[in-house]
Wavefront OBJ file of the C-alpha trace (Angstrom):
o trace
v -7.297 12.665 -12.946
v -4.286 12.103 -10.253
v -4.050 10.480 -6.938
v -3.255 13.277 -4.293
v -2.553 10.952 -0.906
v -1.134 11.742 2.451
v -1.445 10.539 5.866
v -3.060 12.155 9.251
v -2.424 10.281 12.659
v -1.548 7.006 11.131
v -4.180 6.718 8.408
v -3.607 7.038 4.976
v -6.095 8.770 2.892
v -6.335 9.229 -0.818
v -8.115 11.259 -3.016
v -8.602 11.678 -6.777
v -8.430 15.235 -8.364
v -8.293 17.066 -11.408
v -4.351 17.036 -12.974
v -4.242 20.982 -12.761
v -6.366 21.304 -9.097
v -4.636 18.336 -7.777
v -0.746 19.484 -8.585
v -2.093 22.927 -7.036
v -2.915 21.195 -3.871
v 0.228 18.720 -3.542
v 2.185 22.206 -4.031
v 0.195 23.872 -1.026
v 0.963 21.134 1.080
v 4.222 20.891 0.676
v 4.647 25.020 0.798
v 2.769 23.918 4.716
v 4.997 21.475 5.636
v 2.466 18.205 4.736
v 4.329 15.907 3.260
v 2.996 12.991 1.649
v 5.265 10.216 2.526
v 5.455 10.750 6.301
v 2.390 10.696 8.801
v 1.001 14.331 9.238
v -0.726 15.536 12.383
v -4.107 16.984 12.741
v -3.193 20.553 13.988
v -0.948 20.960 11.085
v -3.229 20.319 8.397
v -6.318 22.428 9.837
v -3.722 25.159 9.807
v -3.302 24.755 6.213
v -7.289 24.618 5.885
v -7.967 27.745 7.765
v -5.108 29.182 5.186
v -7.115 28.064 2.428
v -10.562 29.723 4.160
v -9.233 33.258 4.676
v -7.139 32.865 1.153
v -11.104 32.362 -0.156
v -12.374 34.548 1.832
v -9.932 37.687 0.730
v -10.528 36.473 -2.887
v -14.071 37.118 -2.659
v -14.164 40.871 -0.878
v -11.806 42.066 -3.870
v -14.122 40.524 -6.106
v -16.916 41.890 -4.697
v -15.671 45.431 -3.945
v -14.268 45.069 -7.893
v -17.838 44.332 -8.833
v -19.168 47.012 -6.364
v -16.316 49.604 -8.163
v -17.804 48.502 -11.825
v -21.385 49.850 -10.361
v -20.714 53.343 -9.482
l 1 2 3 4 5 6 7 8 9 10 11 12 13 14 15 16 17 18 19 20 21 22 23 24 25 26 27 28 29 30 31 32 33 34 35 36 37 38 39 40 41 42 43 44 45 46 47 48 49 50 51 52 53 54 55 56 57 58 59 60 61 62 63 64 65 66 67 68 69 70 71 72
């Protein structure tokens, strides 16, 4: 397990995550502009959320029109 922290409009938060999941998230934060030794502002990081959500969301329809494809 790692330590993943950064901070949002003055707080610091810090969260514990899988070695593997948790470099994959430091990497997507930095690729965002979230850096974890400066304060980080709310707008920013729900940016980077919503990137995650439709990043989801696009891996799901392929896997479902793959799955869909392996029907027919």
């Amino acid at each position: 397990m790692q330590k993943v922290s950064f901070s949002i409009n003055g707080k610091r938060y810090e969260v514990e995550l899988e070695d593997d999941f948790a470099m994959f998230v430091m990497e997507k934060l930095r690729e965002n502009g979230i850096s974890s030794d400066r304060d980080n502002n709310v707008p920013k990081l729900l940016n980077v959320y919503l990137k995650s959500l439709k990043e989801n969301f696009d891996t799901a329809k392929e896997i479902e029109e793959l799955l869909i494809k392996t029907r027919l």
